[in-house]
Biopython code that builds the backbone (N, CA, C, O; Angstrom):
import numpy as np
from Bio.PDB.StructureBuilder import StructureBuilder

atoms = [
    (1, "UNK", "N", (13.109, 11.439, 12.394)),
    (1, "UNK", "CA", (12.695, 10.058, 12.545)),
    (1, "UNK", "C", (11.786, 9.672, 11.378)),
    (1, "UNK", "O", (10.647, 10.138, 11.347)),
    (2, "UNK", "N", (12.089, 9.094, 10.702)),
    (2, "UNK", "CA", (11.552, 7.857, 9.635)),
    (2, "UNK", "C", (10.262, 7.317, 10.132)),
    (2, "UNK", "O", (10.157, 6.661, 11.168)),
    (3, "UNK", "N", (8.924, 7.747, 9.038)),
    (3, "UNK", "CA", (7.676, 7.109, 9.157)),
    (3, "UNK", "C", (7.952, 5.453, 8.996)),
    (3, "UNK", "O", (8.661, 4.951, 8.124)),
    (4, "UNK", "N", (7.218, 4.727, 10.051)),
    (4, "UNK", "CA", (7.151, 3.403, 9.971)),
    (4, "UNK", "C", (6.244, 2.901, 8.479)),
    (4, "UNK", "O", (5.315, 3.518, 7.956)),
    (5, "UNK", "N", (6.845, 1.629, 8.043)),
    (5, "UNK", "CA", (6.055, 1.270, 7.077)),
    (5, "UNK", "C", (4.947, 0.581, 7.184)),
    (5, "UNK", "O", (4.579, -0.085, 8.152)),
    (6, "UNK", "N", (4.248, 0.799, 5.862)),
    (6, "UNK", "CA", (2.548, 0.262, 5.895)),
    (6, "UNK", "C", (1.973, -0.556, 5.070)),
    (6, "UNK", "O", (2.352, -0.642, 3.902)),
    (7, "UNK", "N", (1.048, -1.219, 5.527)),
    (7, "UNK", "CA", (0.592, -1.787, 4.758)),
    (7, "UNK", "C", (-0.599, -1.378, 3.680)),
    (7, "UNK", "O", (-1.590, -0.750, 4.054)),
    (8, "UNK", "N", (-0.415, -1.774, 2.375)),
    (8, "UNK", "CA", (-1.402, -1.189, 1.534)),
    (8, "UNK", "C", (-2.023, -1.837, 0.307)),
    (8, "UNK", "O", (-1.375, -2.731, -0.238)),
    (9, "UNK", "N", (-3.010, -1.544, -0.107)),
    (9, "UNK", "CA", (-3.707, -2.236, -1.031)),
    (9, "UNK", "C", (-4.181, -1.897, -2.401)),
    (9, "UNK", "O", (-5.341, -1.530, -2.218)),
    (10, "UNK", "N", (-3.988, -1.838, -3.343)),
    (10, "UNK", "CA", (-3.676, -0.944, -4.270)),
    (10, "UNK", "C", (-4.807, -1.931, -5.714)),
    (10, "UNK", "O", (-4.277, -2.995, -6.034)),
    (11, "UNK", "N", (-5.691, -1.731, -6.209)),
    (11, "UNK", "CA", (-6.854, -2.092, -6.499)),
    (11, "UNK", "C", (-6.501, -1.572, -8.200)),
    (11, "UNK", "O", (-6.016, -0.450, -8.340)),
    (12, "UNK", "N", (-6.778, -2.472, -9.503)),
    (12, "UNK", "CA", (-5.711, -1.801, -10.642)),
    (12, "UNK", "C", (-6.962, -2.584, -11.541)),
    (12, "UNK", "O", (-7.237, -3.745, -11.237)),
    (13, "UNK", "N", (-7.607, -1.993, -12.510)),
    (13, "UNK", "CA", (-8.452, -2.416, -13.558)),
    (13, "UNK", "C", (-7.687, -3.219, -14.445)),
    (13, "UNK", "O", (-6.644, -3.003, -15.061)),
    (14, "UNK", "N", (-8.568, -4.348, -14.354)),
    (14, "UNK", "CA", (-8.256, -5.243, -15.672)),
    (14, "UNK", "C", (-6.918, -6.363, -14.701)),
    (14, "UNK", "O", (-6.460, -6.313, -13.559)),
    (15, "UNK", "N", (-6.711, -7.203, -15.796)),
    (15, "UNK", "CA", (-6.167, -8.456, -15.207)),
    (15, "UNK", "C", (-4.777, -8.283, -15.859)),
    (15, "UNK", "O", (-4.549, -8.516, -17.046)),
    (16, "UNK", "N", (-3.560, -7.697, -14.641)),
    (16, "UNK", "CA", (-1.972, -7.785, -15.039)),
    (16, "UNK", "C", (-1.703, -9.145, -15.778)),
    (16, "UNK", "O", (-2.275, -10.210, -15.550)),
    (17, "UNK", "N", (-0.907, -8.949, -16.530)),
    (17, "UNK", "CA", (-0.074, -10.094, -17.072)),
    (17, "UNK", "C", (1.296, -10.273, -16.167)),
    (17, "UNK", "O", (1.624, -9.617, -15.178)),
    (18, "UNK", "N", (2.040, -11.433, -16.850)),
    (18, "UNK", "CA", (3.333, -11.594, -15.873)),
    (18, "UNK", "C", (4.223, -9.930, -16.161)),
    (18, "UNK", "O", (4.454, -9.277, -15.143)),
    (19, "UNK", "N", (4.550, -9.499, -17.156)),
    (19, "UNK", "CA", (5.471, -8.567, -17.384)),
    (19, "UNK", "C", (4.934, -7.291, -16.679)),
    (19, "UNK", "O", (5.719, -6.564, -16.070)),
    (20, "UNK", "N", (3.447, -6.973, -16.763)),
    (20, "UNK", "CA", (3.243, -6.199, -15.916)),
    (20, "UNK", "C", (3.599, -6.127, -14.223)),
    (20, "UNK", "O", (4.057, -5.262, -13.475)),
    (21, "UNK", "N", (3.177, -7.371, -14.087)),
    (21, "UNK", "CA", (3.170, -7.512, -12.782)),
    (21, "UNK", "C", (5.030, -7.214, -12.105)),
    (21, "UNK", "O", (5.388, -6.941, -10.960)),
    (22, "UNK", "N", (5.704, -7.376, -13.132)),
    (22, "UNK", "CA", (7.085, -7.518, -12.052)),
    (22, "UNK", "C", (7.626, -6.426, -12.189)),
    (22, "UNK", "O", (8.852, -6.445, -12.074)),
    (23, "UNK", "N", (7.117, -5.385, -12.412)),
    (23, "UNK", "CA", (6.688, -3.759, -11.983)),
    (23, "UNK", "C", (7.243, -3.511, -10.940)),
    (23, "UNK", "O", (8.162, -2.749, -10.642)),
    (24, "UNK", "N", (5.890, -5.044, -9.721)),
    (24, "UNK", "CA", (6.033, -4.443, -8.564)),
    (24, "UNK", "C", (6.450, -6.122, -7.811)),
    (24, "UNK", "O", (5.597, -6.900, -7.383)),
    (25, "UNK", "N", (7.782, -6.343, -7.809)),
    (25, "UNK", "CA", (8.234, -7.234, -7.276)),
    (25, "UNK", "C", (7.761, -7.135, -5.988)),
    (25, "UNK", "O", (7.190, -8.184, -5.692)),
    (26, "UNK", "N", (7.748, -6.149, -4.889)),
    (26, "UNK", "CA", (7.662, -6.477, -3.333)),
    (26, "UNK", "C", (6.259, -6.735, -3.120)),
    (26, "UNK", "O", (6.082, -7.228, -2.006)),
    (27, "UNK", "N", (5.327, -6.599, -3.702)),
    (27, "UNK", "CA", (3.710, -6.413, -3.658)),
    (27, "UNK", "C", (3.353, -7.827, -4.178)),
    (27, "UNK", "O", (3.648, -8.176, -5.321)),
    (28, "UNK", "N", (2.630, -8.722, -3.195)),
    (28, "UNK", "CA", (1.572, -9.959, -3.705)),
    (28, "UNK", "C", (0.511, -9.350, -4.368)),
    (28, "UNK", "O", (0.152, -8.176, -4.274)),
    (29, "UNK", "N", (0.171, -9.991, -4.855)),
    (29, "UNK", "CA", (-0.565, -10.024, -6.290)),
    (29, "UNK", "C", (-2.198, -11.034, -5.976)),
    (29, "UNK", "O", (-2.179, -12.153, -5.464)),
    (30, "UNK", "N", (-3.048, -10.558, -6.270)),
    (30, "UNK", "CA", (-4.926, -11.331, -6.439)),
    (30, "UNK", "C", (-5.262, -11.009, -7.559)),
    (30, "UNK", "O", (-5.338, -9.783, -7.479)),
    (31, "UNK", "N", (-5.639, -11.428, -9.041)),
    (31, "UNK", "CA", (-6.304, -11.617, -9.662)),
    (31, "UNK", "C", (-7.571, -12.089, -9.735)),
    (31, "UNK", "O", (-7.792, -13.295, -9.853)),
    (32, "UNK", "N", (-8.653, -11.063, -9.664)),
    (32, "UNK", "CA", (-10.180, -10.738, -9.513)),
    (32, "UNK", "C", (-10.668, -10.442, -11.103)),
    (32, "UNK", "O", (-10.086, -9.838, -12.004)),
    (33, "UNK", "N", (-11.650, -10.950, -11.078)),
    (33, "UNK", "CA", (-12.604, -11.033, -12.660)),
    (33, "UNK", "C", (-11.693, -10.246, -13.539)),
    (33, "UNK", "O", (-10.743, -10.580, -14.247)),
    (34, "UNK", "N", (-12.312, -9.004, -13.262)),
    (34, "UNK", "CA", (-11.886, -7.809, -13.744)),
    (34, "UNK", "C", (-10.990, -6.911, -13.394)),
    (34, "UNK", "O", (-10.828, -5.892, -14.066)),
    (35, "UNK", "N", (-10.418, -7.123, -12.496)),
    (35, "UNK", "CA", (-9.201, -6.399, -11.511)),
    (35, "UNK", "C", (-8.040, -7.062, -11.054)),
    (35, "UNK", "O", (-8.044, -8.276, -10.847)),
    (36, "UNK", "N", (-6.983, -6.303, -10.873)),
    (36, "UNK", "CA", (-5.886, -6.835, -10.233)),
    (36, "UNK", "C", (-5.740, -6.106, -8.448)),
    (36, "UNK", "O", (-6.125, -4.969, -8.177)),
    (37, "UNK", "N", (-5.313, -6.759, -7.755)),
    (37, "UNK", "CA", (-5.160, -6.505, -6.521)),
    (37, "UNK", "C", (-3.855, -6.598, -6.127)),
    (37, "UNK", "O", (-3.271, -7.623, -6.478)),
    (38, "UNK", "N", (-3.189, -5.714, -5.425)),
    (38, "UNK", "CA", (-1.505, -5.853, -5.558)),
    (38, "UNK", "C", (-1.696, -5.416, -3.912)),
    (38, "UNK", "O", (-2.549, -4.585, -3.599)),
    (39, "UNK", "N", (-1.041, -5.897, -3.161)),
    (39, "UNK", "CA", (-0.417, -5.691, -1.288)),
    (39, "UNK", "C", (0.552, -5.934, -0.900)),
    (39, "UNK", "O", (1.207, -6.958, -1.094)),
    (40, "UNK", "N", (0.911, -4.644, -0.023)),
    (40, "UNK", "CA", (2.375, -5.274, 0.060)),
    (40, "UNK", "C", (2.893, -3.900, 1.123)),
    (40, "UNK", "O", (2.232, -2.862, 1.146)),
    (41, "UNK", "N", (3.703, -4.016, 1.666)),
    (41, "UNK", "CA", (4.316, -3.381, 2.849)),
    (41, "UNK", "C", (5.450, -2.095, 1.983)),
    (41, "UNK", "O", (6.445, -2.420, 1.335)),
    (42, "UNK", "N", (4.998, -0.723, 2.182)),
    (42, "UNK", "CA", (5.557, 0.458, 1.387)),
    (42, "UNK", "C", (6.246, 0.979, 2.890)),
    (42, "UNK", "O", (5.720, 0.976, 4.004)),
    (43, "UNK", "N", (7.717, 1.453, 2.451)),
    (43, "UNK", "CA", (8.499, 2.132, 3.819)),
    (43, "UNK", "C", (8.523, 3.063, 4.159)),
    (43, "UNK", "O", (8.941, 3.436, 5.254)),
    (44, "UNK", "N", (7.877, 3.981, 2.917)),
    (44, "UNK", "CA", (7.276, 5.503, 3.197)),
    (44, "UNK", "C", (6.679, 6.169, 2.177)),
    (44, "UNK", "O", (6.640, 5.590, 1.091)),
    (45, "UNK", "N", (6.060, 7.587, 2.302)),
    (45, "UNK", "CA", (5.522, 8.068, 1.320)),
    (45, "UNK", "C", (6.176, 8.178, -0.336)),
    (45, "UNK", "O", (5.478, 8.140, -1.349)),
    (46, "UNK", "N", (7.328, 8.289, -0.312)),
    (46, "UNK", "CA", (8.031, 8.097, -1.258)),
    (46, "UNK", "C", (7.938, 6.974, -2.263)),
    (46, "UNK", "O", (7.815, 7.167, -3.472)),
    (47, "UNK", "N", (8.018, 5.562, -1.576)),
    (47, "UNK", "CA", (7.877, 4.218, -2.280)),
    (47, "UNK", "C", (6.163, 4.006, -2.507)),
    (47, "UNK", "O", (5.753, 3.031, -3.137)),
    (48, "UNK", "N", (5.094, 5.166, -1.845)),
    (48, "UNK", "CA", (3.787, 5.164, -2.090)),
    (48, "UNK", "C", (3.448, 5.757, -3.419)),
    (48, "UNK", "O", (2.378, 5.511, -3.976)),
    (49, "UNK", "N", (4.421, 6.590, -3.956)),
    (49, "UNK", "CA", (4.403, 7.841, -4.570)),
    (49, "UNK", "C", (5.240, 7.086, -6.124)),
    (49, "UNK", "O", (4.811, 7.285, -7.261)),
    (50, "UNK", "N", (6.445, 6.248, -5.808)),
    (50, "UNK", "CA", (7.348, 5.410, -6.706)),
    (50, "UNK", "C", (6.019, 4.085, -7.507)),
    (50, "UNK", "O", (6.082, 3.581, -8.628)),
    (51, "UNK", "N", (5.003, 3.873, -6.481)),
    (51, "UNK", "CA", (4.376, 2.734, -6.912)),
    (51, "UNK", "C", (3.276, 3.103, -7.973)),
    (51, "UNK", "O", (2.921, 2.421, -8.934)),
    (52, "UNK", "N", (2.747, 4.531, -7.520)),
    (52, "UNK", "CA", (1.689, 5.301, -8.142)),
    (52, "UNK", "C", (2.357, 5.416, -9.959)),
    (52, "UNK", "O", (1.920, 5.085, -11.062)),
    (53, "UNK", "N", (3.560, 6.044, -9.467)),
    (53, "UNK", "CA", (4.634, 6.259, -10.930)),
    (53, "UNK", "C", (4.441, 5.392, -11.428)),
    (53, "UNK", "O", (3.833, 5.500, -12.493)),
    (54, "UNK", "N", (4.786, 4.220, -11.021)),
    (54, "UNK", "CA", (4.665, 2.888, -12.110)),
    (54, "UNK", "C", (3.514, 2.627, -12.966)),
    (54, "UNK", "O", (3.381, 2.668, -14.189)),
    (55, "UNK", "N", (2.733, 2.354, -12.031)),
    (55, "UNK", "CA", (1.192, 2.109, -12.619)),
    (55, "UNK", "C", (0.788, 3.223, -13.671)),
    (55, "UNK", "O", (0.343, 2.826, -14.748)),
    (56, "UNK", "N", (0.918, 4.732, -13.423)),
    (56, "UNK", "CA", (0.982, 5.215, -14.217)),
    (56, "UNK", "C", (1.944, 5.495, -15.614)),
    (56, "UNK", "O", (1.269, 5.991, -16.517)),
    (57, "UNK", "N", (3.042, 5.329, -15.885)),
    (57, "UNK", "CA", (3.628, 4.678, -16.704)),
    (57, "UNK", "C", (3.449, 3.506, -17.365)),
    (57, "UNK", "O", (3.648, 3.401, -18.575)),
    (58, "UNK", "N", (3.065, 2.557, -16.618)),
    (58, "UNK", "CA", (2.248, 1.574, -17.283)),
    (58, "UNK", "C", (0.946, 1.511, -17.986)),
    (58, "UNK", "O", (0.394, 0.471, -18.347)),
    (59, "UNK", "N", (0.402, 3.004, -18.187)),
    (59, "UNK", "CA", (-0.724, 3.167, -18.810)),
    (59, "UNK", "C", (-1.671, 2.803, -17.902)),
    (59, "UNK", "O", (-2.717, 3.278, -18.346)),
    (60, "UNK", "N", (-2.002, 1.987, -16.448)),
    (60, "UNK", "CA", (-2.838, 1.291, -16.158)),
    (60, "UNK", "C", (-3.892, 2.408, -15.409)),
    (60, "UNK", "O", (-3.593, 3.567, -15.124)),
    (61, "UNK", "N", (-5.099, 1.795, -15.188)),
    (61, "UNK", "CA", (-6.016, 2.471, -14.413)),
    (61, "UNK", "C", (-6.359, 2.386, -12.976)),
    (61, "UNK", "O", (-7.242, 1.570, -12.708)),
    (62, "UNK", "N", (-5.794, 3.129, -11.891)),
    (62, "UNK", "CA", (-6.148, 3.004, -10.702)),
    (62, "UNK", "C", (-7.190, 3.192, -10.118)),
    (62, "UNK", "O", (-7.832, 4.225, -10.307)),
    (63, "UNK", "N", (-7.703, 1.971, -9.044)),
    (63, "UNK", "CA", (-9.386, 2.465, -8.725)),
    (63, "UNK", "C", (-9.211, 2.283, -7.549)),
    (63, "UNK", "O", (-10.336, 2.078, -7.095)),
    (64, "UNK", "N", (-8.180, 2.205, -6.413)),
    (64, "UNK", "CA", (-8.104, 2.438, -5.238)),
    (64, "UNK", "C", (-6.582, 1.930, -4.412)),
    (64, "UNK", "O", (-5.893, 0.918, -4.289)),
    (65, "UNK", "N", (-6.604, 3.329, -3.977)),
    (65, "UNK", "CA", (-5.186, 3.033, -3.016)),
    (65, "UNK", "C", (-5.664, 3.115, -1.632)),
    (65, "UNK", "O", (-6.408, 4.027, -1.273)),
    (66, "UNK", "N", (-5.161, 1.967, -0.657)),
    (66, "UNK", "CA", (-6.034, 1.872, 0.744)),
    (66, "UNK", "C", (-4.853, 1.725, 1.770)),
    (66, "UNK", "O", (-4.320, 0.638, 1.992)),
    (67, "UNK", "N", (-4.587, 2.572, 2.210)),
    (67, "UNK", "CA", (-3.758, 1.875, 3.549)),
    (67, "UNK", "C", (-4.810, 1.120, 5.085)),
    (67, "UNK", "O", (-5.548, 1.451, 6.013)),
    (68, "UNK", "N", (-4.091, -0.191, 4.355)),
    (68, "UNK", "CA", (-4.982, -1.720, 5.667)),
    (68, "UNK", "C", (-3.887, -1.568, 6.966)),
    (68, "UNK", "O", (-3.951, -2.240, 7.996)),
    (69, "UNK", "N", (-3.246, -0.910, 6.780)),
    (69, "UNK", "CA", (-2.245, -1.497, 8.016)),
    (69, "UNK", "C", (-1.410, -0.346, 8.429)),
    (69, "UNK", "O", (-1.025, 0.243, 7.419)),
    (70, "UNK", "N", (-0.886, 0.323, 9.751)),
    (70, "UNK", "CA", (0.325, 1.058, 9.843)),
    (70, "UNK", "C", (0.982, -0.112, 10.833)),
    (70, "UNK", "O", (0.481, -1.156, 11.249)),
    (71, "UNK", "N", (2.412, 0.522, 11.063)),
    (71, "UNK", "CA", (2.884, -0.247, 11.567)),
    (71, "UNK", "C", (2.636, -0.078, 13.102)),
    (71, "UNK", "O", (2.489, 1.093, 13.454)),
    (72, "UNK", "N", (2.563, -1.023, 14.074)),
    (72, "UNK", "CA", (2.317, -0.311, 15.417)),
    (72, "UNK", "C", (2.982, 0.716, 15.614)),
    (72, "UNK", "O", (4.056, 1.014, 15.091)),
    (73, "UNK", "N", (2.074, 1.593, 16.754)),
    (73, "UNK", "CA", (2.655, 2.957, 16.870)),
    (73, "UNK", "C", (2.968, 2.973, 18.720)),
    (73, "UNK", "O", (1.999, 2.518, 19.327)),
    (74, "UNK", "N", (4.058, 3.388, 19.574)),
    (74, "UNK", "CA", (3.965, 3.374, 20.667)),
    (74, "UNK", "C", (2.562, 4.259, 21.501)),
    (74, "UNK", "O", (2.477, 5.416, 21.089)),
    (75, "UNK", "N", (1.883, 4.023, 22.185)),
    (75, "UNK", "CA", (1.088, 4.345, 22.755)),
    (75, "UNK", "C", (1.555, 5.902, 23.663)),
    (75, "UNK", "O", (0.743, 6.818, 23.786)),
    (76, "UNK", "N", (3.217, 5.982, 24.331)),
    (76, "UNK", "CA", (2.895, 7.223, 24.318)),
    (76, "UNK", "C", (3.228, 7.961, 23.537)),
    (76, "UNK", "O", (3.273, 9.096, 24.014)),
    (77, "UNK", "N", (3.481, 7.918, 22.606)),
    (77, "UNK", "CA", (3.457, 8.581, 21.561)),
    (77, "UNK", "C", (3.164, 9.238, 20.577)),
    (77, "UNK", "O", (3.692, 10.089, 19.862)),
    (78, "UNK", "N", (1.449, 8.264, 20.717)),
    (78, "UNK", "CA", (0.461, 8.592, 19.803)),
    (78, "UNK", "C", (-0.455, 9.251, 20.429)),
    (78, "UNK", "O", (-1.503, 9.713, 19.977)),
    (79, "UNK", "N", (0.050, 9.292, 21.711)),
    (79, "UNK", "CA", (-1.414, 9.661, 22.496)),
    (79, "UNK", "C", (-2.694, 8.864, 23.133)),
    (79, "UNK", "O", (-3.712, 9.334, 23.641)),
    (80, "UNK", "N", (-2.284, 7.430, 22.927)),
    (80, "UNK", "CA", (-3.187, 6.585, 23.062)),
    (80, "UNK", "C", (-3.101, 6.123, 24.477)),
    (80, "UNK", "O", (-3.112, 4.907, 24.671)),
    (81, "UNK", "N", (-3.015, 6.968, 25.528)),
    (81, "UNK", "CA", (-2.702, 6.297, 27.121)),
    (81, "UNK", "C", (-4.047, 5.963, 27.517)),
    (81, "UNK", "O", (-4.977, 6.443, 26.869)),
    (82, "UNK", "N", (-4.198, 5.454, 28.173)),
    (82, "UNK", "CA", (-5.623, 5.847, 29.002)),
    (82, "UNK", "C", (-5.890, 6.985, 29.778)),
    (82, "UNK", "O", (-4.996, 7.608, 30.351)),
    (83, "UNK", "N", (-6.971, 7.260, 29.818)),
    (83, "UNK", "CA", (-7.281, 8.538, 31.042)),
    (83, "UNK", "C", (-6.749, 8.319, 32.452)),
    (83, "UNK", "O", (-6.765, 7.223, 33.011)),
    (84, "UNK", "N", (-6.119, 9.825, 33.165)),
    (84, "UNK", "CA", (-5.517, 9.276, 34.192)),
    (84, "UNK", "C", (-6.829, 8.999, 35.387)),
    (84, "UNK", "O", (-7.764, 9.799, 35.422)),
    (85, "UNK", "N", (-6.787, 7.793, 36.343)),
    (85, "UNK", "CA", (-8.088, 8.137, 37.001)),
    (85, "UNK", "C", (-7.785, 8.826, 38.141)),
    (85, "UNK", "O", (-6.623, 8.920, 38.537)),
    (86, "UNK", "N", (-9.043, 9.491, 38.909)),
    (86, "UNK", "CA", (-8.787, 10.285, 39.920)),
    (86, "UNK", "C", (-8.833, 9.746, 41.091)),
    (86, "UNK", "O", (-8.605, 10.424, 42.092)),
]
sb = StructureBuilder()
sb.init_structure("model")
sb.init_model(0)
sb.init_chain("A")
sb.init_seg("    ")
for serial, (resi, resn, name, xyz) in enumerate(atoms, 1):
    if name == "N":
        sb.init_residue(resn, " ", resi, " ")
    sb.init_atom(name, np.array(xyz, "f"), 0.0, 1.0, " ", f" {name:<3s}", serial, name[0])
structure = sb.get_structure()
């Protein structure tokens, strides 16, 4: 079974230009002073790992990869039931 996808936030020194940026077509984009901010919904470790590649190929400098979001997880599944009461 296939990890659900996540949401993530990916924090990149200095201010992308357009050509940089379409790198990462699926990822919205924030331009901050000095930083670029890229988010965007990854389908598994792999496309976490494909995005890292880029940026690094692109010479650029990473200053934070954050996962903001998983996708809901079923409760029994995760373990998240409540206690049974007595």
């Amino acid at each position: 079974m296939a990890a659900p996808a996540s949401l993530y936030r990916i924090r990149i020194k200095g201010r992308l230009g357009a050509t940089a940026l379409s790198a990462f077509p699926s990822m919205s984009c924030e331009l901050m002073r000095s930083e670029t901010v890229l988010t965007g919904w990854l389908e598994d470790q792999a496309a976490v790992f494909g995005v890292l590649a880029q940026i690094e190929g692109l010479g650029l400098q990473l200053l934070e990869l954050r996962q903001i979001q998983a996708s809901p997880r079923l409760p029994e599944l995760a373990g998240d039931r409540p206690p049974d009461r007595v």
